[in-house]
C-alpha angles and dihedrals in degrees: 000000000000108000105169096093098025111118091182119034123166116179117192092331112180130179130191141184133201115229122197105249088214131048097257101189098202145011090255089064088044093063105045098042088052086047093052091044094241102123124092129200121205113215106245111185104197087184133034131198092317115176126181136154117204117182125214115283094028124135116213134187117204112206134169136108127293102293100029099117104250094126092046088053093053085048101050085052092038078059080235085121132021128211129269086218132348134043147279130188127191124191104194155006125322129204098194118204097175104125133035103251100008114158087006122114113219094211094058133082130262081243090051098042091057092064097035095056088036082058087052089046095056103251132125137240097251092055092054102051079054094058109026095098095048083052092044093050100049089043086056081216099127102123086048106054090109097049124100103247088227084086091052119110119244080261102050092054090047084052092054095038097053090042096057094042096051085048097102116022094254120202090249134024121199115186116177119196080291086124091060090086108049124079127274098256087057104046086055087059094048090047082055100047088045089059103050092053091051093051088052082048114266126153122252129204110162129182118205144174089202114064084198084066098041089047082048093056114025138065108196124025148202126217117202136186131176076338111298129105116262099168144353132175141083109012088232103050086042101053083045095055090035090056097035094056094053092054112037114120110235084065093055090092098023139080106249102241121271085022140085094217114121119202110221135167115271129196113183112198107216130042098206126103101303096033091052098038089052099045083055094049095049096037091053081057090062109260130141104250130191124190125214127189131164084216107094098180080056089048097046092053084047092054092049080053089253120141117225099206142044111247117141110255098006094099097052090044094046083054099044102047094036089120077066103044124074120183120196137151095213112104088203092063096033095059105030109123095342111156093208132009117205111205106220096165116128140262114212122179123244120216103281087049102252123134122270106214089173092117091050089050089055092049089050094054098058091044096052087049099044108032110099103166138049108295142151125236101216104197106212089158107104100248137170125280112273088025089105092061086039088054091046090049086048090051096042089052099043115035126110108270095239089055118082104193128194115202121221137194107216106163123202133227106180117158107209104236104036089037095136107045081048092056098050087038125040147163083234146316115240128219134197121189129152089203131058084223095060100039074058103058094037089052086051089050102056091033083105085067099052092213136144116270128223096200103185138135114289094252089059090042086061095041097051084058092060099028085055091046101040093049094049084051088053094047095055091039094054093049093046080052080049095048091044083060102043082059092065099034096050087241117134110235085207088059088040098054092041084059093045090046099058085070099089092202087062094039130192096262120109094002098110108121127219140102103336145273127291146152133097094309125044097036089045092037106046089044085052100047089045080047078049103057102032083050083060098042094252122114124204108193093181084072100046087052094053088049096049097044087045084058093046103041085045078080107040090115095062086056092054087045095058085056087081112029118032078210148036107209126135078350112145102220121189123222108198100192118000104181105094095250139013118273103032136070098222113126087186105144090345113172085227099067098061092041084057096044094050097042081044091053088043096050103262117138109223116222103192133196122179126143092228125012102043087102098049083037089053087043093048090040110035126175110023088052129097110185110214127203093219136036089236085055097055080047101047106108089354116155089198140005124209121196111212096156131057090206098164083232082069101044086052089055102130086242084227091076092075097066092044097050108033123076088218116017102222106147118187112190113198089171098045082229090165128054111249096237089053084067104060119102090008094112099244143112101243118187113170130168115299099336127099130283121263115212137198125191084223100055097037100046104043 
């Protein structure tokens, strides 16, 4: 190996862990089982004998499955981990982008933060007050530069990370899947920004999910599987053998050598978010994935390769595997020789909250009519605890004589918004099978993910769906009845959940408080769970709480509004965001629907900006509302604006433009998308979710 104009060379690196061989639940346990010499570690070698030689100014994609060691790999160059055996050598500087919020402190400001990761990155302070407001600018987090980054969203510290580490063109650049997080807009400009470092002679490896990216971007690649080097070379050649691999067909029905991943036929029911986002993730595994929908108008967009929703990612994968990927509305073709078939349909309420299961009847029937060979019914849709052994009972009466079919429980937990890198990362995938034979076949199913499994009975597997929704419910209901109270005691529910949040039994996640919860799952699940119990004679009020505060405090804005006209009517009233939740364009249960259909009814002529559901809320809406292009626009001659939405392009709106827009500047935030002490002195009437309100003598007097 020529070494002399390497700048990375690693020469029969290997690393290796040692797992505990046993669950050990706390560090207590640890200790006295090592003392007593009952504890036993299992050798694990994320990498083996890998050996590369990248030269200064390459740029280098690494691909493979979870698990696969890419990430291993970035950290052994990166000098994070050293190797068990073996060597590495690196000639330069590194700006390493391998993990979200690395080297940042979440209790410190953006401002703060700048100056903390340019110190760690060898850089002085000097060097850094140069160059802040360049950082700053090509983050777009000026309005946020006070704020402690620990109320940023996951693309808004990508943004700043990003920003710090491309400051300066280092030697290498490692980037690790930390972009998949971040909007469109932004990952172009890092693409651009990319580029031009490697044309001044910087150093790429990049790690992505998406081969098209790493093809766009790369020159040269790496492909990697259980830690070992299966191929390296041009990016091009690579991705081609990589995919190819994945999807031809002799490895359909057999284990791919050196590896225990089996290749089946997969149909997915049901072509919405779930089912969508689930037919990409398996087909970028490499299975063999059919669609079916009874919607032919959705099939028809997916066939001309069209997708028919906004979900980050799912465009660009349902683009790139479509080789993979077949859509149909014909149960005959949807069902013929499929080895498992994962029931995606919804399940919607009806009015007394129980569950309509009315979708998932009609996906049984045509299995049951069409399947003709062993197969198992994987049950993905939320339903009701004990649906899993009805539906075994259906399929056993009904099926054709010659079909022998297993049922699964296989729950779900998708957050619109980040679907798919939940999907192809999650906390666990559980699995609920009332034989050894099917959580088998389900583990062997999922191996090509690499992920933890929950393995427990069906009816666990049901309960644990609505046990994991309904708590997290409880737990945003509770903090907005915390913030209520915060308004009338003087405390800040930003400084009180700081505070919560340090317990790590109690934890920062879902206690962001605003205007309530909404979506296709929380409303639906926590009414079915509270159907569920009092079906059973059994009451939990905890539940019912969490349902009734979510339905008051979805108008809070309308009593903060009444603060400041006694009426409504021929009032212009901005919405700024109207989908329930950033990233996505589902209106399902958004708070913003029922504000728009009372001030209509009331008089009130509704101005609305979102990136991405003004079309569907002036669908769901109609006559009252006047969709707007920009934000200033929504603003321009507007008496009163109401934030349902924390889209990062309305956390970034200069706050002056409030005052220069609107006729009266009266801002409620039901998202606390500012900082309170950005308000002052900005000449608006600024009431936010359970803070104090900032007044202005122009907007209160006029």
């Amino acid at each position: 190996m020529n070494l002399d104009d390497s700048i990375v060379s690693v020469d029969q690196a290997t690393v290796r862990f040692n797992i505990a061989s046993e669950k050990v639940d706390n560090l207590k346990e640890y200790f006295i089982k090592l003392a007593k010499h009952q504890l036993y570690f299992e050798e694990f070698f994320a990498l083996k004998d890998i050996s590369l030689n990248i030269k200064k100014g390459e740029s280098w994609g690494l691909i493979g499955r979870n698990g696969a060691g890419k990430s291993t790999l970035l950290k052994l160059i990166c000098g994070i981990l050293t190797p068990y055996k073996g060597s590495i050598a690196v000639r330069g500087s590194i700006a390493p982008l391998i993990e979200l919020g690395a080297g940042l402190d979440p209790r410190l400001t953006a401002g703060e933060n700048i100056f903390l990761n340019g110190a760690l990155l060898g850089h002085s302070k000097r060097y850094m007050q140069e160059h802040f407001d360049e950082i700053v600018e090509f983050a777009d987090l000026g309005n946020f530069l006070d704020m402690p980054i620990k109320n940023y969203s996951s693309g808004m510290r990508a943004r700043l990370g990003f920003s710090i580490a491309t400051t300066v063109s280092p030697d290498i650049l490692i980037v690790d899947e930390v972009l998949a997080v971040g909007d469109a807009a932004f990952r172009k400009k890092c693409e651009r920004r990319m580029e031009r470092m490697l044309s001044s002679g910087t150093t790429l490896l990049f790690v992505s999910h998406s081969e098209r990216e790493v093809e766009r971007l790369c020159k040269n690649a790496i492909w990697l599987d259980r830690g070992e080097i299966v191929m390296s070379g041009s990016a091009e050649k690579v991705c081609f053998e990589y995919t190819e691999t994945l999807k031809s067909s002799e490895q359909k029905k057999c284990a791919i050598p050196g590896t225990n991943i089996t290749f089946l036929n997969l149909t997915i029911v049901g072509a919405g978010y779930v089912g969508l986002v689930t037919a990409v993730a398996f087909a970028s595994m490499g299975y063999e994935t059919t669609c079916i929908d009874t919607d032919h108008e959705k099939i028809s967009a997916l066939q001309k390769g069209k997708c028919p929703l906004f979900e980050p990612q799912l465009d660009e994968m349902l683009k790139y595997h479509a080789d993979r990927l077949h859509f149909t509305t014909e149960p005959q073709i949807a069902y013929d020789n499929a080895d498992a078939i994962i029931v995606a349909v919804g399940t919607p309420e009806k009015e007394d909250g129980e569950v309509d299961l009315s979708y998932v009847q009609r996906a049984l029937q045509d299995i049951a009519e069409n399947v003709k060979q062993e197969c198992r019914v994987v049950i993905k849709s939320t339903v009701p605890v004990g649906t899993n052994r009805s539906v075994k009972e259906y399929l056993e009466q009904n099926c054709r004589p010659e079909a022998t079919i297993h049922v699964v429980s296989n729950p779900e937990f998708l957050s619109q918004g980040s679907a798919v890198h939940d999907m192809l990362h999650a906390h666990r995938i559980v699995i609920g099978a009332d034989t050894e034979e099917d959580a088998q076949f389900m583990e062997k199913l999922y191996r090509p993910f690499n992920l933890p499994i929950v393995s427990v009975g069906c009816a666990s597997a049901e309960m644990i769906k609505y046990a994991s929704n309904d708590f997290l419910a409880l737990k945003i209901s509770y903090i907005n009845e915390i913030a209520n109270l915060c308004e009338r005691t003087s405390a800040d529910i930003n400084e009180v959940t700081v505070g919560m949040s340090k317990d790590p039994r109690i934890g920062a996640a879902f206690l962001k408080a605003g205007v309530g919860y909404g979506g296709s799952c929380f409303p639906k699940d926590t009414k079915a769970l509270h159907w569920l119990a009092a079906s059973n004679e059994y009451e939990l009020k905890t539940v019912r709480a969490a349902i009734e505060v979510n339905e008051r405090q979805k108008l809070k804005l309308i009593e903060k509004a009444q603060k400041f006209y006694p009426n409504f009517k021929d009032l212009t009233i901005t919405f700024l965001g109207v989908t329930f939740k950033p990233n996505t364009d589902d209106l399902r249960e958004a708070p913003s629907l029922v504000n728009a259909r009372y001030l209509i009814s009331k008089g009130a002529r509704i101005k609305a900006w979102d990136p991405c559901g003004r079309e569907r809320f002036k669908e769901a809406i109609g006559d009252g509302v006047q969709i707007c292009g920009t934000i200033e626009e929504a603003l321009n001659d507007s008496d009163i604006c109401m934030i349902f939405t924390e889209w990062d392009e309305i956390r970034n709106v200069e706050i002056t433009k409030f005052a220069h827009y609107m006729k009266r500047p009266i801002v409620l935030d039901g998202r606390n998308c500012f900082e309170t002490s950005d308000i002052q002195q900005k000449e608006i009437i600024y009431d936010s979710i359970g803070r104090d309100t900032i007044y202005s003598d122009r907007g209160y007097n006029e």
